[in-house]
Backbone as CSV, one residue per row, in Angstrom:
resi,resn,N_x,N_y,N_z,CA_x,CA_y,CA_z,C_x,C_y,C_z
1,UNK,-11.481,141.887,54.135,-12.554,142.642,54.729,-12.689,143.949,53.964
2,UNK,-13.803,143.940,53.551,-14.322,145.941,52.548,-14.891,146.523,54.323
3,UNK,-14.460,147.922,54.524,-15.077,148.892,54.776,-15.456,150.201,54.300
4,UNK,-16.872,150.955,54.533,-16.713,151.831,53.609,-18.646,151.883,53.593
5,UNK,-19.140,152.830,53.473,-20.057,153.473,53.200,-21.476,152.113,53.307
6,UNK,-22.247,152.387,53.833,-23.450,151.251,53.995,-24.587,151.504,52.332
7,UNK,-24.300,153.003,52.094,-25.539,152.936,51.509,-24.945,153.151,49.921
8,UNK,-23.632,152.872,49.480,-22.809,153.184,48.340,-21.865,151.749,47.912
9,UNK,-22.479,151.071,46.716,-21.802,149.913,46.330,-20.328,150.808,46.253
10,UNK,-18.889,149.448,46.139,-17.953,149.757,46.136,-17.092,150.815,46.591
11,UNK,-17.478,151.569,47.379,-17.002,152.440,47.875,-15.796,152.343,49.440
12,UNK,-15.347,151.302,49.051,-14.634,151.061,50.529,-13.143,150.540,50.663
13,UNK,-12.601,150.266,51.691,-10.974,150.323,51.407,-10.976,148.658,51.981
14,UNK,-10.101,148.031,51.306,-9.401,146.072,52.223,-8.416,146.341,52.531
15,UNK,-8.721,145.671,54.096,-7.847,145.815,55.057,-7.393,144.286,54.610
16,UNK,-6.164,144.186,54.673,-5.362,142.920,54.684,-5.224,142.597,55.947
17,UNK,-5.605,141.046,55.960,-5.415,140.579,57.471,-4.261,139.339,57.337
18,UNK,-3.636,139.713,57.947,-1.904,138.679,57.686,-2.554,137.259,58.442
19,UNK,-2.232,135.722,58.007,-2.930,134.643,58.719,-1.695,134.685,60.043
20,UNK,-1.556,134.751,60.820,-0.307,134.993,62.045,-0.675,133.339,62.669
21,UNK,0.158,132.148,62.511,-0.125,131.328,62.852,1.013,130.873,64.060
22,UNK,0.517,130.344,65.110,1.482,129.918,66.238,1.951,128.573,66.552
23,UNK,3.175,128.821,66.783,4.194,127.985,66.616,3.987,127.344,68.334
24,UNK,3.434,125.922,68.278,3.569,125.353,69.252,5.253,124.671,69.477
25,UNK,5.604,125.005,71.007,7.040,124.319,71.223,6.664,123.185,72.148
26,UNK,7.206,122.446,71.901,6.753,120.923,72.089,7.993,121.178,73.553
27,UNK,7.352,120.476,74.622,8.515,120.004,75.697,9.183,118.903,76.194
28,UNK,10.350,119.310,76.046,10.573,117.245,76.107,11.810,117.097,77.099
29,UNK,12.033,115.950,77.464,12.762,115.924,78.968,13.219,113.906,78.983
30,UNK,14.009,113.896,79.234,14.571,112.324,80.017,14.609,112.173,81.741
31,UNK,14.946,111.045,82.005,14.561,110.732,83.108,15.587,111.630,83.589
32,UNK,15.656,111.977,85.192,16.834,112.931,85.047,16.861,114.169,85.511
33,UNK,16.194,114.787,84.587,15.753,116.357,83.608,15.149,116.987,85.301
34,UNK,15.264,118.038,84.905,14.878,119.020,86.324,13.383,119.850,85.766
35,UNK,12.522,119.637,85.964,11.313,120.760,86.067,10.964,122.120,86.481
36,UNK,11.479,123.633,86.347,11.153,124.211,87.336,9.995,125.117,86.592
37,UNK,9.569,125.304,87.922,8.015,125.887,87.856,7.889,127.257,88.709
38,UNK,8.049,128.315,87.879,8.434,130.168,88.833,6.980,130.103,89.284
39,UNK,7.222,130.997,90.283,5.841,131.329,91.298,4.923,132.158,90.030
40,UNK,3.657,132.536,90.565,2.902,133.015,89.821,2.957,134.512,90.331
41,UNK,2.996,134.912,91.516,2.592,136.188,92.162,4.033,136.034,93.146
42,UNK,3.721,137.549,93.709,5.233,137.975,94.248,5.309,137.065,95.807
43,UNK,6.182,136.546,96.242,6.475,136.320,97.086,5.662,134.313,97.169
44,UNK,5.300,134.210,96.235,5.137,132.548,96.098,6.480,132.051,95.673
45,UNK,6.780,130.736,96.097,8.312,130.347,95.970,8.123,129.506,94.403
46,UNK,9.235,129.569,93.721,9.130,128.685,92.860,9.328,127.219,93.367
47,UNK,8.732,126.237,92.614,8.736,124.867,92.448,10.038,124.213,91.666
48,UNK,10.327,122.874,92.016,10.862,121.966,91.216,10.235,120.704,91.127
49,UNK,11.107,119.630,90.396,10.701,118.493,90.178,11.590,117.826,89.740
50,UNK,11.529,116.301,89.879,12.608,115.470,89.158,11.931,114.948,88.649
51,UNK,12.302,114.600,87.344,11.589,113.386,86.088,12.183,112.221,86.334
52,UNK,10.964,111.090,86.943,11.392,109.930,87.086,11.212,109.294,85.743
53,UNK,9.745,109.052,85.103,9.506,108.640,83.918,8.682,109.683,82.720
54,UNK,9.207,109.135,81.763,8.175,109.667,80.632,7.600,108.846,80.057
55,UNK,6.418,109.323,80.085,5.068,108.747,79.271,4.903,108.898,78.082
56,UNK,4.686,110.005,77.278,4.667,110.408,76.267,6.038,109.952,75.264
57,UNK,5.571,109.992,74.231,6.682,109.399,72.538,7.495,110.911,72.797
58,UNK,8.728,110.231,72.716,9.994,110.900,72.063,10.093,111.919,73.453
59,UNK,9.772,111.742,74.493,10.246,112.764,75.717,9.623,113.529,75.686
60,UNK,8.175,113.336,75.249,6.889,114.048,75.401,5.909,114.453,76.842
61,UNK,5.425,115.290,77.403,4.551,114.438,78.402,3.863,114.024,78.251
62,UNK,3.147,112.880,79.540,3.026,113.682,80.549,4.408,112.523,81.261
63,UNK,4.477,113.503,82.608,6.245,113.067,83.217,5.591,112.543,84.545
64,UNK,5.932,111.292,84.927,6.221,111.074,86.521,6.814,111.824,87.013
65,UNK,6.560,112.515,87.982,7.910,113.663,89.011,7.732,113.192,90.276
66,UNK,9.123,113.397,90.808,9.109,114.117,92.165,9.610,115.134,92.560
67,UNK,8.381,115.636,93.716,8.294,117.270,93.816,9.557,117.444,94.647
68,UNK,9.969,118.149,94.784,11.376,118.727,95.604,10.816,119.255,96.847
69,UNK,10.112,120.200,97.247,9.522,120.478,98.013,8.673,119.107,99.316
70,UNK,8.208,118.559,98.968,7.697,117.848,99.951,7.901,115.913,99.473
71,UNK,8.623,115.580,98.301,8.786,114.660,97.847,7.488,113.648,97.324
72,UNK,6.527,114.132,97.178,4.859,113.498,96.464,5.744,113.432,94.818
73,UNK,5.204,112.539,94.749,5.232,111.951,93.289,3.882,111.677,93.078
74,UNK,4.077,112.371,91.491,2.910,112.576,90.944,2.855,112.695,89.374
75,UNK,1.831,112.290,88.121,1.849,112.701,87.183,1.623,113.862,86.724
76,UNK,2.015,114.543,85.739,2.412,116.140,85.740,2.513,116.333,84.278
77,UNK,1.546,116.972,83.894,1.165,117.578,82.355,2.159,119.224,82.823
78,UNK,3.206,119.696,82.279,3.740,121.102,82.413,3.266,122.119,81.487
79,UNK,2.711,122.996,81.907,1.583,124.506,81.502,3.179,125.027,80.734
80,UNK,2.475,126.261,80.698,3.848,127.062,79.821,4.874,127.841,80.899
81,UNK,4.301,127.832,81.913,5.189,128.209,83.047,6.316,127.446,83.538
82,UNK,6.744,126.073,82.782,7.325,125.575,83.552,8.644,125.473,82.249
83,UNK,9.813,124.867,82.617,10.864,124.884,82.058,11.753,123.820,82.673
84,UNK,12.185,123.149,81.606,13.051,121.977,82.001,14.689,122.148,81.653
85,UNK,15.202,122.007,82.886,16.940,121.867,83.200,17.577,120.668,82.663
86,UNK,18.396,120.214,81.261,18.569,119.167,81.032,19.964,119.141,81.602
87,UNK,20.428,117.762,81.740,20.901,117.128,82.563,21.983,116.065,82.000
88,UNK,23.278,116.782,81.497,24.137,115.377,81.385,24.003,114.219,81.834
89,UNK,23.547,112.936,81.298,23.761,112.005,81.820,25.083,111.238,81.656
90,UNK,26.150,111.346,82.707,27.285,110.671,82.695,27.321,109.185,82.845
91,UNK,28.072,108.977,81.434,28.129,107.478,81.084,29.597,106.249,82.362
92,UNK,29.588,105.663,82.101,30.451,105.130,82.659,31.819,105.527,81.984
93,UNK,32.457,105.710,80.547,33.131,105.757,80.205,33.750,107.462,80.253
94,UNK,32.830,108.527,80.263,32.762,109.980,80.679,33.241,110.524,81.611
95,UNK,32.920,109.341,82.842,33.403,109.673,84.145,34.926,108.841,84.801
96,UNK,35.118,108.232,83.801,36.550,107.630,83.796,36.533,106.335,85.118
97,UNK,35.064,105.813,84.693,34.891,104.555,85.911,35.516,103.227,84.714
C-alpha cells in the first residue's frame, strides 16, 4: 500500500502488510471422550456430553452425544467453545482382567 500526497506522483511511504494466516485446530475425540461446553454469560452452568459415535474421518466431527444434563442424544457439530476430555480407554490386559 503507497500513502502520501493526492496531488504529487511518488511522494509517499509502503506500509508493509505481514499475510497473518490462521491456523485452524482440527477437533478430534473417540467414543468415550467427554465434551465440555463453559457457559457463555455469568451464572449459565456449563454443559457436558458423552461421545457415543463419530462421524467424521480420523475423529473428526460431527459426534453423536449424550447430553449429561438431561440425557437427549443428539448430533453435535462443537463451536470453539467447547473442549474435549480424552479418556483412557482401559484394555483388558491394563486392567489386569
Amino acid at each position: 500500500m503507497t500513502f502520501g500526497s493526492s496531488d504529487g506522483p511518488a511522494q509517499g511511504r509502503t506500509l508493509n502488510v505481514a499475510n497473518t494466516a490462521t491456523k485452524e485446530i482440527a477437533m478430534r475425540a473417540t467414543v468415550g471422550d467427554r465434551i465440555v461446553i463453559s457457559g457463555h454469560r455469568v451464572g449459565e452452568p456449563t454443559r457436558d456430553c458423552e461421545v457415543l459415535e463419530v462421524r467424521g474421518a480420523d475423529g473428526a466431527p460431527p459426534f453423536v452425544v449424550r447430553w449429561g444434563d438431561n440425557g437427549h442424544e443428539s448430533l453435535f457439530f462443537p463451536g470453539s467453545d467447547a473442549a474435549v476430555e480424552h479418556y483412557e480407554h482401559a484394555t483388558a490386559e491394563r486392567s489386569g482382567r
